[in-house]
C-alpha positions in Angstrom: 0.0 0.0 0.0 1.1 3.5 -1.0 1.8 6.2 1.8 -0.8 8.4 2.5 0.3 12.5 1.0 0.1 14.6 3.9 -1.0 17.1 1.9 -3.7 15.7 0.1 -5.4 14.5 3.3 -4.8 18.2 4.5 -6.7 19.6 1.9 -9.1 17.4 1.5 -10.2 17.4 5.9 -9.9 21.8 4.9 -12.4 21.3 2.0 -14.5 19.0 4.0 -14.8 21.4 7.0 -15.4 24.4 5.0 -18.5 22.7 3.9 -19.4 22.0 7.1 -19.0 25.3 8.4 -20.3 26.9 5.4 -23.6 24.7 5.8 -23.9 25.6 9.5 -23.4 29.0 8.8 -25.9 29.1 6.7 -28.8 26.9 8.3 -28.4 27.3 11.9 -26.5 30.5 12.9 -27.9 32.7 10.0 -31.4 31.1 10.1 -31.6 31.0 6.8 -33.3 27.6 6.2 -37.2 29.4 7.4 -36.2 32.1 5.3 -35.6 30.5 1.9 -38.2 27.9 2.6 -40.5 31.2 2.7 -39.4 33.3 -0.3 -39.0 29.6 -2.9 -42.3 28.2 -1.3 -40.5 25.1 -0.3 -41.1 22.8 2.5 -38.0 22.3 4.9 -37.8 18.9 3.3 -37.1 20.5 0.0 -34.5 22.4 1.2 -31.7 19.5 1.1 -33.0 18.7 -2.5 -32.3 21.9 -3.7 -28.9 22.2 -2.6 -28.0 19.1 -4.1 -29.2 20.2 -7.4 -26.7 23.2 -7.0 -24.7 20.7 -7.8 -21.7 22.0 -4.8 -21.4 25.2 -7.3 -21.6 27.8 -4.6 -19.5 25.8 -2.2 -17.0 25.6 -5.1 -17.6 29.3 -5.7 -16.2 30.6 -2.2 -13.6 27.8 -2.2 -12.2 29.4 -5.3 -12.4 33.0 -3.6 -10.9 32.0 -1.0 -7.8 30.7 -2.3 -7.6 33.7 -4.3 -7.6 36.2 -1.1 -5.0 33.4 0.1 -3.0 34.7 -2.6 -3.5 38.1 -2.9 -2.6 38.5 1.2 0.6 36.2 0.6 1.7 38.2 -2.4 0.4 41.9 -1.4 0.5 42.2 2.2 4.3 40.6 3.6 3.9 42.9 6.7 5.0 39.9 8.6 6.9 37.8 6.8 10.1 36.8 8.9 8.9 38.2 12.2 7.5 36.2 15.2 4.5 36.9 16.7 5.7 38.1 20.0 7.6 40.9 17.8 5.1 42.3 16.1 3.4 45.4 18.0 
């Protein structure tokens, strides 16, 4: 058996959390879920059905934009690069 790539599993347990995350955020802490189920007409049961005909696109939206601020913040902003924490005040 092949070893496992750190990295791979890294990103993937990332990936899998951000969806997590990004579906709590979205049904529980927001309280979205009464809200959409109001304004499409749909019963809470529907809900689930309708984000698995998004077919992940808005996950894999913010995913995207998110690696792109990664980025941007790496390349623009090096305020800290080669300082410790404790140095920066």
């Amino acid at each position: 058996m092949k070893p496992l790539n750190f990295y791979l599993l890294r990103s993937s347990l990332v990936a899998a959390l951000g969806g997590l995350l990004f579906g709590l955020d979205t049904a529980v802490i927001a309280g979205t879920t009464r809200a959409l189920a109001e304004t499409y007409g749909l019963s809470a049961a529907m809900l689930p059905v309708m984000a698995a005909r998004s077919g992940a696109i808005p996950f894999v939206f913010f995913a995207v934009m998110m690696a792109v601020q990664f980025v941007v913040v790496l390349k623009l902003y090096p305020e800290t690069k080669a300082w410790r924490i404790w140095n920066v005040t």
